[in-house]
N, C-alpha and C positions, 0 to 999 in steps of 0.2 A: 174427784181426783185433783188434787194441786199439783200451782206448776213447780214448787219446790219444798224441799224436806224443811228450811226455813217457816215457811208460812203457815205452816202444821202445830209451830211452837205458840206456846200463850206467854205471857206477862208485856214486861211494859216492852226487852227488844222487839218482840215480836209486830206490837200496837208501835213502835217505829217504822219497822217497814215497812207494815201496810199501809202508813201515814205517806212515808216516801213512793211507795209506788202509786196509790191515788195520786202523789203532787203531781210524776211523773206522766203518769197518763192523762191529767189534764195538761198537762205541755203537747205532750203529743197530740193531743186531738186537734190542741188548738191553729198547731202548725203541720198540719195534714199534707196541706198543699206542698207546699217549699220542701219536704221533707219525702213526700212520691215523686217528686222529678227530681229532687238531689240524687235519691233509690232510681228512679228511670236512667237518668245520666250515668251510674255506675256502674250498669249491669250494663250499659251499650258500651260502655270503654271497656268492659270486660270480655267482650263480643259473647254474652249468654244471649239463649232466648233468639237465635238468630232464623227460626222458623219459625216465629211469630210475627205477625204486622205491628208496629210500632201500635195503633190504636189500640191492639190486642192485648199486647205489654203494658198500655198505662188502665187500663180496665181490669184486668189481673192482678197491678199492684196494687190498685186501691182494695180490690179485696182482698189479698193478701193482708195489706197495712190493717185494712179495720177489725180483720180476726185476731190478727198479733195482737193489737191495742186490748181489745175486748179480754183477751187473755191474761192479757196483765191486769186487767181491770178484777173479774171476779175470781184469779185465780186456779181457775178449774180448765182441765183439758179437756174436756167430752165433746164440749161445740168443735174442739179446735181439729181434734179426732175428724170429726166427720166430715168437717171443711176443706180439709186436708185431703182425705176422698176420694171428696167430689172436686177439687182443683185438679188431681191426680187424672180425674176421670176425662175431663177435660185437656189436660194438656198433654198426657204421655201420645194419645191419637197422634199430634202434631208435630212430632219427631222429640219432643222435650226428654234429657233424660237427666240419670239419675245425677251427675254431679253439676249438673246447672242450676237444680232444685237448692240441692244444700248451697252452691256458692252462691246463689239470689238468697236464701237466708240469710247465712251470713254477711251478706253486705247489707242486709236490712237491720241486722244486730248492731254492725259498727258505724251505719248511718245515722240510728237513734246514738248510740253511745257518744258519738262526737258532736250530737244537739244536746244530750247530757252537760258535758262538758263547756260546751258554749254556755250554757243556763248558769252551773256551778262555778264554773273555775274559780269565780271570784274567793270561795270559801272551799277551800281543799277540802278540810275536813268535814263538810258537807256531801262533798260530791262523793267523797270515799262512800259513805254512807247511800247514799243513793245507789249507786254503781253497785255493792254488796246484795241492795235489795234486788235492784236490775239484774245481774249476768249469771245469776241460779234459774230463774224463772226464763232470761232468754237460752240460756241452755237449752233446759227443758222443750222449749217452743220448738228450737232446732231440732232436736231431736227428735221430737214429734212428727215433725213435717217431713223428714228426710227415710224415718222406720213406715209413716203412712204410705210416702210415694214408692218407696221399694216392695211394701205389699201389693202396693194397687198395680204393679208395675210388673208383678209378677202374676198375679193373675188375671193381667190383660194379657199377656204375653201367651201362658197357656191356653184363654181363650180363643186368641190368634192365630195360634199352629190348627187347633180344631177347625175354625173358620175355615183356612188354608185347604185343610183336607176333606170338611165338607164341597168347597168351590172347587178343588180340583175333581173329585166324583163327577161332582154335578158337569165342569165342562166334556170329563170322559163320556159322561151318556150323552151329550149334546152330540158331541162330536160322532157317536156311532149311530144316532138319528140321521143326524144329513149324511152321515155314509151312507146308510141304508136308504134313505130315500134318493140320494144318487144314484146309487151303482146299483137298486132292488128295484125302485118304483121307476124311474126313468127306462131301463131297458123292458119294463112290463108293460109300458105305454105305446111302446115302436112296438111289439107284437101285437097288441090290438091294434094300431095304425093298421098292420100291413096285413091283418085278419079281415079288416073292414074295405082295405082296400080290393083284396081278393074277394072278400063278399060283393062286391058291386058292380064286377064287371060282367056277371050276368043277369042283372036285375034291369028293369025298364027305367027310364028317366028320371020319371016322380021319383023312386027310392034310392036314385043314384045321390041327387039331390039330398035329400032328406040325410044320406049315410056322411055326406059331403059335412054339411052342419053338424052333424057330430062330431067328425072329425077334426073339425075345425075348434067347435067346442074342447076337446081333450089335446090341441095344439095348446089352447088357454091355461087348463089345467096343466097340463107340462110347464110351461113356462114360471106357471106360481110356482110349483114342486123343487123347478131347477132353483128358483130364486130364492123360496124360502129356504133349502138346502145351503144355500152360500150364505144369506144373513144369519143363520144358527152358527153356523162355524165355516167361515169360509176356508176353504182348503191354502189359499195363498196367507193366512196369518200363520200356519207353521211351517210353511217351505220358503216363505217373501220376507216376511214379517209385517210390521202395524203399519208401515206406510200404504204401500198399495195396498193390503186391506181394506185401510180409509178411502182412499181414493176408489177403489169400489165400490164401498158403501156408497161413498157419496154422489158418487154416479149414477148408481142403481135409484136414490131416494130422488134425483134430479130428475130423471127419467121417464119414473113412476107420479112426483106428488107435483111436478113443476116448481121443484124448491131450487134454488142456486143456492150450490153448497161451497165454499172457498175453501180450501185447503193449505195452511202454511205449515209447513215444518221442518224444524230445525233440525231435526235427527240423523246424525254421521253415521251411527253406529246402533245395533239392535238392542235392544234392554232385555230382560228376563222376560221369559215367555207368560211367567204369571201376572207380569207389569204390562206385559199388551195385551193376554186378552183381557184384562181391566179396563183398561184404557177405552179397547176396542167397542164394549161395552157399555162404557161412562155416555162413549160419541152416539152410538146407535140408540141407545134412550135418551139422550140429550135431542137427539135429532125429530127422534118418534113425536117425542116433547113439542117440539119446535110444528111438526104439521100438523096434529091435533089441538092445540092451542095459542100458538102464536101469533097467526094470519100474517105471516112473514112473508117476505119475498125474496129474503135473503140469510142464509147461514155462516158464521165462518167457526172453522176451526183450528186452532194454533197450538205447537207440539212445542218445545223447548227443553233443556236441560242446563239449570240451575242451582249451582249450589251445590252439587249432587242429588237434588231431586229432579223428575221428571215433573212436569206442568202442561198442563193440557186444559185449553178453555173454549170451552164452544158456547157460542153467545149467536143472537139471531134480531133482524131489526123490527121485529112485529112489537104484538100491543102494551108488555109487559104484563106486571100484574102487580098488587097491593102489596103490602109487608105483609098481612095476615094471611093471604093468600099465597106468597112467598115463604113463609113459616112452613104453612100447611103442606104443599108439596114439597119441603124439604123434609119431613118429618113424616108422612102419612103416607104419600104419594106412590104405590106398593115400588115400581120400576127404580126408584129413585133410593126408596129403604132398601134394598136389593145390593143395590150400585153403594149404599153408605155402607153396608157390612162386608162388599169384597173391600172396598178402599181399607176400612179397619184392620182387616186382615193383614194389609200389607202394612201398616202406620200409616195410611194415605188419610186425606181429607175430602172435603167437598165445602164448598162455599157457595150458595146463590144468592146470587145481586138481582135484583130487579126495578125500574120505575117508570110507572104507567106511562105508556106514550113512546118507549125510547128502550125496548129490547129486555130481553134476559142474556144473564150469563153466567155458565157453569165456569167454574174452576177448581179443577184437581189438580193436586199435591200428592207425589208418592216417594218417599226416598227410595236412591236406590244405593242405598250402603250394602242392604245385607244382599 
């Protein structure tokens, strides 16, 4: 498949433009550099791309630029198809949408076209020619990029509502677990309490004893039940909301693991209930994270609202861990794939940093436009 009805033709026009878009393409390769931060510089005056990290933006353009090129180069869209994608796939997650896509194209069109012109101007009727080869084939590119990202874009979208409705099920039977083991297995414990306690006031010492330890035992058990009832779904994340939530959490895991857990947050006002128990979520396997392998002695977690996203980073000062190691549980780690497909759901992110000696740290992204 070409990238224009031009390049389809044979004779000597034809063996012209393919002549001129070779020329062109080796201008372009050769000025890569100068040519992705002229493109970087443009799209930030343009204010696109403003949920992305600048590092993220110039790694994106380079691949961007070197599909474009290549496309000019053999003519054919199929690679540029799939590139397309999988860029798609990549960046709609992080709020990217559809008219940032095409106006980053097209500033990438008019950034080559005005290094065109730099090259040419000297010989007008050169550059005419050039330019003819050039603006069918960038057409085309455009186009491509902009029908790819609207597909991918739609059926991440209807992936998302599914997600949405599978994660809300899922929090409804959470949610009527620790009812039920509130309000069912907690009142069925104080009856055997006070069955046992009535069994023993006529028994001899030895077995008063003996019933004492059990009961003391199933004070234990109670105490898990109550706990694990509030970490499944603590009843104060729908009547408080995510603040004191956390702050129980974090209390509870203090408590219990001897973690110091800090809490900052910037939050005035309540977000969408499906953006905190995410959140709620993110922290409570961030945290589980942090006592089973971090050998930490200290947690902090930090709430904010920027930009109109929510941002939320819980980092911890234990041993860290390697890049591959840091891959791996971003990507394998079940709690943490779990935690990547509610953030999805919402267009949220996840980011782990890590290095050895000097902590991890999670950071979530969720807009909250919609």
């Amino acid at each position: 498949m070409e990238v224009g009805a031009e390049s389809r033709a044979h004779g000597p026009a034809a063996d012209s433009i393919k002549g001129h878009l070779r020329e062109l393409v080796t201008h372009l390769r050769a000025h890569r550099s100068p040519l992705c931060r002229e493109w970087v510089r443009r799209i930030s005056e343009a204010g696109l791309l403003h949920r992305i990290s600048d590092k993220e933006i110039y790694t994106e353009v380079r691949s961007v630029y070197d599909n474009y090129v290549d496309t000019l180069a053999t003519g054919t869209i199929r690679r540029l198809q799939a590139y397309a994608q999988d860029l798609s796939e990549r960046i709609i997650p992080r709020g990217v949408d559809t008219d940032e896509v095409i106006g980053i194209v097209l500033l990438l069109r008019d950034v080559l076209a005005r290094s065109l012109f730099g090259k040419y101007r000297a010989d007008f009727e050169l550059l005419n020619r050039v330019l003819d080869a050039y603006e069918p084939a960038a057409n085309r590119i455009a186009t491509t990029v902009a029908v790819g990202f609207v597909q991918e874009r739609d059926r991440i979208r209807d992936a998302n509502v599914a997600l949405r409705r599978i994660n809300e099920r899922l929090e409804t039977e959470v949610r009527r677990i620790a009812r039920a083991l509130h309000e069912e297995a907690g009142p069925l414990l104080v009856s055997v309490h006070l069955a046992l306690k009535e069994t023993a006031r006529d028994l001899p010492a030895p077995a008063k004893e003996q019933l004492a330890a059990v009961r003391e035992r199933l004070n234990q058990v109670e105490d898990q039940l109550r706990q694990l009832s509030h970490e499944l779904r603590p009843p104060m994340l729908d009547e408080m909301g995510l603040v004191p939530a956390l702050r129980f959490l974090a209390d509870g895991v203090g408590a219990r693991r001897g973690l110091r857990v800090v809490l900052d947050d910037r939050l005035v006002t309540r977000v969408p209930p499906a953006v905190e128990t995410v959140v709620y979520r993110v922290v409570q396997e961030g945290l589980a994270n942090i006592v089973r392998h971090a050998h930490a002695k200290r947690a902090f977690v930090s709430l904010s609202i920027k930009g109109g996203d929510l941002l939320c980073v819980v980092r911890d000062d234990g041993v860290g861990m390697l890049e591959a190691a840091r891959q791996s549980a971003g990507s394998r780690g079940l709690g943490l794939l779990g935690i990547r497909e509610r953030l999805v759901a919402l267009g949220g992110t996840l980011v782990i940093s890590s290095t050895p000696g000097r902590g991890t740290r999670l950071r979530v992204t969720i807009p909250l436009g919609g």
